[in-house]
GUVONU-53538 format. One record per residue (C-alpha): x, y, z; residue number from 0. Coordinates in Angstrom, 3 decimals, always signed. Last residue first. Example, Ala and Ser with C-alpha at 12.3 -4.5 7.8 and 13.67 -1.06 7.14 Angstrom:
// residues 2
+----------+----------+----------+-----+
:     east :    north :       up : seq :
+----------+----------+----------+-----+
:  +13.670 :   -1.060 :   +7.140 :   1 :
:  +12.300 :   -4.500 :   +7.800 :   0 :
+----------+----------+----------+-----+
//
This chain:
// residues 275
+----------+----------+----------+-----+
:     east :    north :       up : seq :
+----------+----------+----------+-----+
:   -9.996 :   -7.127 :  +15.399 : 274 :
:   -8.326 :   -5.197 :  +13.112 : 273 :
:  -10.158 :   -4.208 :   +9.588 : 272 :
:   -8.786 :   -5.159 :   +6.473 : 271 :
:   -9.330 :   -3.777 :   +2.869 : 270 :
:   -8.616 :   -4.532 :   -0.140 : 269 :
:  -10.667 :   -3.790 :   -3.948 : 268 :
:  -10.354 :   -5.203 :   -6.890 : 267 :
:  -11.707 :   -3.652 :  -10.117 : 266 :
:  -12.660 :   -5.179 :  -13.601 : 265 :
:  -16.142 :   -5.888 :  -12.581 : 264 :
:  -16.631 :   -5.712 :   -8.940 : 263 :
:  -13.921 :   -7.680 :   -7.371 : 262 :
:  -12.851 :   -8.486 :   -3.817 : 261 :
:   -9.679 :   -8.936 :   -1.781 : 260 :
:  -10.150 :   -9.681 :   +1.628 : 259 :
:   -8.071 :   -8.721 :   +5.226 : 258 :
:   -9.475 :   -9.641 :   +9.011 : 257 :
:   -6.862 :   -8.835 :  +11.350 : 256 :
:   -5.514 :  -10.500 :  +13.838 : 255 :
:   -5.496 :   -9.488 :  +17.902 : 254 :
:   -7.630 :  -11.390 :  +20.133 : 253 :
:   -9.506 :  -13.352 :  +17.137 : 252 :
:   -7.404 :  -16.305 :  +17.884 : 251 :
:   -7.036 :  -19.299 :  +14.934 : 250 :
:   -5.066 :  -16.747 :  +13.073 : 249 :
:   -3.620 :  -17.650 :   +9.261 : 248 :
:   -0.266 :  -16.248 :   +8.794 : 247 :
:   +0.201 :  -12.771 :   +7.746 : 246 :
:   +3.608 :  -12.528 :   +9.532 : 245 :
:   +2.997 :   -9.298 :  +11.337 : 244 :
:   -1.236 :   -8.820 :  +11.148 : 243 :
:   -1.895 :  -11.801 :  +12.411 : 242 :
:   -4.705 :  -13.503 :   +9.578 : 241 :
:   -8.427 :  -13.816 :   +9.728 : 240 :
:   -9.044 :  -14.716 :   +5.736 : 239 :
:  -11.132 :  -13.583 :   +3.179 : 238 :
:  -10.159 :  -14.365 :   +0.117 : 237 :
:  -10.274 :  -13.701 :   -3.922 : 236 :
:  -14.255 :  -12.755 :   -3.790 : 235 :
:  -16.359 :  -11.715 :   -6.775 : 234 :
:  -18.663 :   -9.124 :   -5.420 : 233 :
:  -22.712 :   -9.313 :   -5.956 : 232 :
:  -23.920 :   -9.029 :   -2.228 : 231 :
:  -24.637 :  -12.575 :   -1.713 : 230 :
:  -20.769 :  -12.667 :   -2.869 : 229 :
:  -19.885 :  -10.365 :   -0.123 : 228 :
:  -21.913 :  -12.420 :   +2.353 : 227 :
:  -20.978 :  -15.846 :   +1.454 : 226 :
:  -17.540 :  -14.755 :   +2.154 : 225 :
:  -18.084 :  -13.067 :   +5.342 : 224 :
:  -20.111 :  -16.295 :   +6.682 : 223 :
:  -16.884 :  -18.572 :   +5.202 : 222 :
:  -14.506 :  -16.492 :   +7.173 : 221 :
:  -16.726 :  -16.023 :  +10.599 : 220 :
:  -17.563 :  -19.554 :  +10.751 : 219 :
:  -13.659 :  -20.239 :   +9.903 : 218 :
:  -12.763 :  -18.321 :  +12.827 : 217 :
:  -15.172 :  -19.355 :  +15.470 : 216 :
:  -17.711 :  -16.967 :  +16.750 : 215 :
:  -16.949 :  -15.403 :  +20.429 : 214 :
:  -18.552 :  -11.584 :  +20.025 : 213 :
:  -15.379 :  -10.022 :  +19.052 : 212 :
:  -14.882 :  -12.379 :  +16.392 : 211 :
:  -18.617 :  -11.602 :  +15.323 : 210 :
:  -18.032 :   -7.882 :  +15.401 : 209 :
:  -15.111 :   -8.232 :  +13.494 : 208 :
:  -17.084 :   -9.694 :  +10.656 : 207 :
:  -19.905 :   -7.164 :  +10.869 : 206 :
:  -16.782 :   -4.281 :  +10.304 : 205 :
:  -15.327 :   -6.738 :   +7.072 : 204 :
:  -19.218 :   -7.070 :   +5.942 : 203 :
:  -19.812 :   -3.175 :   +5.938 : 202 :
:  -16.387 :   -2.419 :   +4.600 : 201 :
:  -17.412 :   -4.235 :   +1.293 : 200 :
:  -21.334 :   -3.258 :   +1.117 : 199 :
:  -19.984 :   +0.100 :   +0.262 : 198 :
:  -18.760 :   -1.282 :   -3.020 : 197 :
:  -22.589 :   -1.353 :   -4.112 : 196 :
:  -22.840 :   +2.432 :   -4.640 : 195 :
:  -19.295 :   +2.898 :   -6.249 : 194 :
:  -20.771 :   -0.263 :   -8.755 : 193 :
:  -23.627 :   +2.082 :  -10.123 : 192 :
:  -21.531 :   +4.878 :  -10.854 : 191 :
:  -18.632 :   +2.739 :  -12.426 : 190 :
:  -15.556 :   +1.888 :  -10.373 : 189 :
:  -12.186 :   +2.779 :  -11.889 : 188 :
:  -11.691 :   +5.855 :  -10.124 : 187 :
:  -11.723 :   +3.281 :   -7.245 : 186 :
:   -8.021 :   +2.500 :   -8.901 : 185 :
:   -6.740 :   +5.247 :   -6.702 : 184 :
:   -7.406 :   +3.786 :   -3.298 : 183 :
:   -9.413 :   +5.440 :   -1.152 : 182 :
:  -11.189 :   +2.185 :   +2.139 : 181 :
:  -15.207 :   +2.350 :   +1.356 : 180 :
:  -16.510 :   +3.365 :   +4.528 : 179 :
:  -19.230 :   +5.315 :   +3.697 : 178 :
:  -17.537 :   +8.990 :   +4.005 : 177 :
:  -14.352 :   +7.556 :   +2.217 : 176 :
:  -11.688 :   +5.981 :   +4.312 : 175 :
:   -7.831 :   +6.392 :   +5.624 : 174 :
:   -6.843 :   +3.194 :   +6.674 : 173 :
:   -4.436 :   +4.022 :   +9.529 : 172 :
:   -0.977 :   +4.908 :   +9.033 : 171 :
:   +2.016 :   +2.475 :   +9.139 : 170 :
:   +5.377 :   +3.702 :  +10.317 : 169 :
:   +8.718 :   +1.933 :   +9.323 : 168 :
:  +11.698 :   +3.121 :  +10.735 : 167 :
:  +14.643 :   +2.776 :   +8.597 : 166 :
:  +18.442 :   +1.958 :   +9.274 : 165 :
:  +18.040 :   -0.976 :   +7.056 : 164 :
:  +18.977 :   -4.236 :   +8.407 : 163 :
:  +18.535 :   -6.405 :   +5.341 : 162 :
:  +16.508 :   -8.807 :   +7.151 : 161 :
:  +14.754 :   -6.432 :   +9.627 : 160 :
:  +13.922 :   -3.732 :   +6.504 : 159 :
:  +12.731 :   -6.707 :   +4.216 : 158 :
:  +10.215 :   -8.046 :   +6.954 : 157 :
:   +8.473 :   -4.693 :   +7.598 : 156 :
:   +8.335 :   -3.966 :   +3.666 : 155 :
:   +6.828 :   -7.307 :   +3.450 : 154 :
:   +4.407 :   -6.919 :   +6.279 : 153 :
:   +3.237 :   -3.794 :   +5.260 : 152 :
:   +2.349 :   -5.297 :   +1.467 : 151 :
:   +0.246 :   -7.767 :   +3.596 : 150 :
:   -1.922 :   -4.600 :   +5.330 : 149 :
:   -2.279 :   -3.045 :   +1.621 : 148 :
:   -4.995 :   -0.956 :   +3.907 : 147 :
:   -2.696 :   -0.190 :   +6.384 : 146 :
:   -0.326 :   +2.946 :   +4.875 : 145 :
:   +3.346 :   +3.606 :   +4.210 : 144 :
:   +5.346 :   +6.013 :   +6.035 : 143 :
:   +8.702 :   +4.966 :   +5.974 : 142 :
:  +11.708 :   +6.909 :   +8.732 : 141 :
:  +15.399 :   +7.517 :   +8.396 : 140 :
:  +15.370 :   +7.641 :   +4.259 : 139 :
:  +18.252 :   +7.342 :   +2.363 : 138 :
:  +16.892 :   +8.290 :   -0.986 : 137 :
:  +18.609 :   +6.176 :   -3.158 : 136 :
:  +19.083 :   +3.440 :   -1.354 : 135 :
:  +15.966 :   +3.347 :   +0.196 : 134 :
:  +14.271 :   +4.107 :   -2.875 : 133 :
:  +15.726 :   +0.779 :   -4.142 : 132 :
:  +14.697 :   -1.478 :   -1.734 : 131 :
:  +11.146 :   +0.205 :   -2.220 : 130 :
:  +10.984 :   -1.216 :   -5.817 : 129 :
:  +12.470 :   -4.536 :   -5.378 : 128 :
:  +10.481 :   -5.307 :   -2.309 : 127 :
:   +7.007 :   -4.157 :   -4.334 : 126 :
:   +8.444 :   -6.198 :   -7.319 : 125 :
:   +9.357 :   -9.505 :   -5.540 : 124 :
:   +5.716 :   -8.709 :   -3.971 : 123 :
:   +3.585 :   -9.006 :   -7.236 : 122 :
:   +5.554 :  -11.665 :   -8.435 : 121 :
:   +2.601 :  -14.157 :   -8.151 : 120 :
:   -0.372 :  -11.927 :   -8.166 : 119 :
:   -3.268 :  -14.241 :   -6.303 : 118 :
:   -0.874 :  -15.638 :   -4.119 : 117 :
:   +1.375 :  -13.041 :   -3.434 : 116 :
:   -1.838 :  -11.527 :   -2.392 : 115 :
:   -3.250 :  -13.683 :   +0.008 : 114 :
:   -0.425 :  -16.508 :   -0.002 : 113 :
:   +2.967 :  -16.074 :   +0.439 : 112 :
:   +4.354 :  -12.773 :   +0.582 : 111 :
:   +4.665 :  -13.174 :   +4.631 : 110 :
:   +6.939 :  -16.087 :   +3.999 : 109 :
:   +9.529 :  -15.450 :   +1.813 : 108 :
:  +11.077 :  -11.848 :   +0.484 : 107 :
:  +12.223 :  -11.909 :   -2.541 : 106 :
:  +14.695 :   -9.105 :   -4.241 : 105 :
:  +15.262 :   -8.976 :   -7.369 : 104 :
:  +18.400 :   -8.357 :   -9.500 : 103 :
:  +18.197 :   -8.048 :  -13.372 : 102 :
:  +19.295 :   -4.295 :  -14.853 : 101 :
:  +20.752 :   -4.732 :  -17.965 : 100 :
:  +19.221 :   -1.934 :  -19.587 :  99 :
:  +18.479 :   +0.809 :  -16.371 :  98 :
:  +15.410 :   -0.140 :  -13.987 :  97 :
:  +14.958 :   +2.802 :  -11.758 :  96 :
:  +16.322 :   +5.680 :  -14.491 :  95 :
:  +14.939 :   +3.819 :  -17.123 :  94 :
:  +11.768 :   +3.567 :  -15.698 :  93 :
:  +11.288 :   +6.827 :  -15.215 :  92 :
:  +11.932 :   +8.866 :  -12.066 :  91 :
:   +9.331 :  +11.106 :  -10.554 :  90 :
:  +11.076 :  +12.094 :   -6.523 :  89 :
:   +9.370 :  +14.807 :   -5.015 :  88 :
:  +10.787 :  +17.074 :   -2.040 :  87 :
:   +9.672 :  +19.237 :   +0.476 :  86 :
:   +5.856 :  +18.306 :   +1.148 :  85 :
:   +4.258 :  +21.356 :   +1.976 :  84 :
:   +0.164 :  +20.307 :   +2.204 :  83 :
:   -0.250 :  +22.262 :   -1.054 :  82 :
:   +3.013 :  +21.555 :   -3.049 :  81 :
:   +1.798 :  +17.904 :   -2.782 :  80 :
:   -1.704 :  +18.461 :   -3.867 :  79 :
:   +0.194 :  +20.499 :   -7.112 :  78 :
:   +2.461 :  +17.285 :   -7.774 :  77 :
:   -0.196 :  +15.050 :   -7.293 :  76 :
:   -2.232 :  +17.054 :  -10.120 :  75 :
:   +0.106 :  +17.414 :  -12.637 :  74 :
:   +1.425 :  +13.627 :  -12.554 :  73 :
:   -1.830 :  +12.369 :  -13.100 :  72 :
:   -1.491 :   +8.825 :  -14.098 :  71 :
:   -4.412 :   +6.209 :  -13.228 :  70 :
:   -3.261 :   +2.571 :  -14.119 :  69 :
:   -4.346 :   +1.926 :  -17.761 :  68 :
:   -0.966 :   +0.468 :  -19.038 :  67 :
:   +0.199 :   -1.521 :  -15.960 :  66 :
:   -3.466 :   -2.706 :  -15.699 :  65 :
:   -2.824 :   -6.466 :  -15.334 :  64 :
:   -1.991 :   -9.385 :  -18.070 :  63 :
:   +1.693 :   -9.125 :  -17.859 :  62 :
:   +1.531 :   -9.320 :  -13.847 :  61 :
:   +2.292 :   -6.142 :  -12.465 :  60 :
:   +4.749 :   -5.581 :   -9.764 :  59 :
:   +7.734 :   -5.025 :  -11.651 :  58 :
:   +6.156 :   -2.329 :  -13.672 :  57 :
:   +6.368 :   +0.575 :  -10.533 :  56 :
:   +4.403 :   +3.467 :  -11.237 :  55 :
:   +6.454 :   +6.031 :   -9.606 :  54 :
:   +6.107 :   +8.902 :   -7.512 :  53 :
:   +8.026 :   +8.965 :   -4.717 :  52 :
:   +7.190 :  +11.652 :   -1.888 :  51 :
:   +9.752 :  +12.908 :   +0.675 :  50 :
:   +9.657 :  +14.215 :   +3.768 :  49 :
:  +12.476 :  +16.911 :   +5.790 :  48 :
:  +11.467 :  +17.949 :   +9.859 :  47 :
:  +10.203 :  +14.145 :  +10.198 :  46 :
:   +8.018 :  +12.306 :  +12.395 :  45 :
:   +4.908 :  +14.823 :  +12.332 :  44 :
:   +5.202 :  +15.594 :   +8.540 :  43 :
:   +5.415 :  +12.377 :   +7.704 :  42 :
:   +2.661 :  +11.570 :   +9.660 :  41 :
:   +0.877 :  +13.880 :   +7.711 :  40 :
:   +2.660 :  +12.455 :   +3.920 :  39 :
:   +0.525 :   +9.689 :   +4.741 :  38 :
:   -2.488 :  +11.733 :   +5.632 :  37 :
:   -2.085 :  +12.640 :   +2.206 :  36 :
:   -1.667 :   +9.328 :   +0.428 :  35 :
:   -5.087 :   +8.470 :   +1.987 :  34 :
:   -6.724 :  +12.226 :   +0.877 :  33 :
:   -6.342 :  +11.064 :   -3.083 :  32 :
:   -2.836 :  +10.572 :   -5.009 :  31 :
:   -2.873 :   +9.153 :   -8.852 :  30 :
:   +0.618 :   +8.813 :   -7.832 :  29 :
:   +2.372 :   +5.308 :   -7.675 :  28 :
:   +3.663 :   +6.315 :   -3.829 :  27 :
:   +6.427 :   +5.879 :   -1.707 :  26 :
:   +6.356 :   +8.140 :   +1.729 :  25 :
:   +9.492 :   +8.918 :   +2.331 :  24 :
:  +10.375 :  +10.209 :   +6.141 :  23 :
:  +14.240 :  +12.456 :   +6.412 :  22 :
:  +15.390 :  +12.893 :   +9.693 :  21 :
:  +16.632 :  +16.544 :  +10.712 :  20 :
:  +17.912 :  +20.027 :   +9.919 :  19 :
:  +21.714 :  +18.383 :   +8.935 :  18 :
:  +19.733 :  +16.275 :   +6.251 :  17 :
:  +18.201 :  +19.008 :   +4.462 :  16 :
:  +22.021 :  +19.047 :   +3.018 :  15 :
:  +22.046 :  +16.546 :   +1.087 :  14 :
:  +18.725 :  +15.971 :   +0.229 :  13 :
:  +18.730 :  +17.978 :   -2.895 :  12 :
:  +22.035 :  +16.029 :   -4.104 :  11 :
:  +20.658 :  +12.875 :   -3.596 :  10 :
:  +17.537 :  +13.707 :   -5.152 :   9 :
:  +18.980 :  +15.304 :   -8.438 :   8 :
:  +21.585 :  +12.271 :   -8.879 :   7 :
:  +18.821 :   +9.603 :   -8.572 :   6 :
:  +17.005 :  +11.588 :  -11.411 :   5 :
:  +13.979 :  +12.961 :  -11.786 :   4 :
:  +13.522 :  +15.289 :   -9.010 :   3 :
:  +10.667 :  +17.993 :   -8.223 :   2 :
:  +11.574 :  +20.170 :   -5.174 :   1 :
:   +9.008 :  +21.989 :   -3.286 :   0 :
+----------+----------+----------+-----+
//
């Protein structure tokens, strides 16, 4: 396996792998768990060459978000990478993505409205930014990126038909813990006590779906899912029956996906189930 840190040293390392096949990235911010793994899976299955970034991106943190205290464990991801066979890593530093001067973003409207690009206004100019990048610099044929940041799916899908980039996207399922609770490296955040309550999350987004499934109306189904959570002790940013593509609210259940944003304590948690 091949660590890089610069744009030069990945370039050059992919250069010729390209000749034995496509090339799949799977873009990361580390801290990895089993999710980012079966990422790098379908990687594996799409791709005869795939590449892992590593890289925690400071565009898409608000000022007065955990930027500073986000998980880093370089070490370790780059060992459970070596072990499942991934060929190349990419760790720049900031100065490497985001030289002095540097001062283009790119926006993407529509599905980074609302949801999350409500809640962390930004938040998505800096995902797009971020990943626009990596595919210039790595030159990827296939994306691997995973369903549980179902908006952040949406964007990426949106910025690679606008901007026409030869790249596939491929979206992996929601890769869960045994009780449902949807990995995501800032659940190393959650204390003892609130890892046993965050089950509860999953539980009302599956009882949700049932109740779409079953003929209840949309907004009976949002505001009973709400109520629920916070019945349950989380604070809740949304929860909101949405079509998957565009993100816009769904009045059909046939279809959409129901996606909410929670908090217990300090730490949110997403997840979305399909209907």
């Amino acid at each position: 396996m091949i660590v890089c840190r610069t744009i030069s040293e990945i370039r050059a390392s992919l250069a010729p792998r390209r000749a034995l096949g496509k090339v799949a990235l799977v873009a990361t911010m580390g801290a990895l768990h089993e999710g980012h793994l079966s990422l790098v899976q379908i990687g594996r299955k799409e791709a005869s060459t795939v590449v892992v970034s590593i890289f925690v991106n400071p565009l898409q943190f608000a000022p007065e978000e955990d930027f500073g205290k986000y998980p880093r464990a370089l070490a370790a991801d780059l060992a459970m990478l070596e072990s499942v066979g991934v060929d190349a890593v990419f760790t720049p530093d900031r100065a490497e993505l985001y030289p002095e001067g540097f001062a283009t973003r790119v926006e993407v409207g529509g599905v980074s409205e609302g949801q999350e690009g409500a809640v962390r206004p930004g938040h998505f100019a800096g995902v797009a930014t971020v990943v626009a990048k990596l595919f210039a610099i790595v030159g990827p044929d296939i994306a691997v990126f995973g369903r549980k940041d179902l908006q952040q799916t949406a964007v990426v899908a949106r910025m690679i038909a606008d901007l026409n980039f030869p790249v596939r996207l491929v979206v992996g399922e929601v890769d869960r813990e045994a009780d449902g609770l949807a990995r995501s490296s800032r659940n190393v955040y959650l204390t003892p006590a609130q890892r046993g309550r965050a089950a509860a999350f999953p539980r009302a987004l599956r009882e949700a779906r049932e109740q779409l499934r079953g003929g209840m109306a949309v907004e009976e189904v949002e505001s009973r899912t709400k109520q629920k959570l916070e019945n349950e002790g989380f604070g809740v940013d949304y929860v909101e029956v949405v079509e998957p593509q565009t993100i816009r609210r769904s009045a059909e259940a046939r279809g959409a996906a129901v996606a909410a944003a929670v908090r217990l304590g300090k730490v949110r948690l997403l997840d979305n189930v399909i209907v």
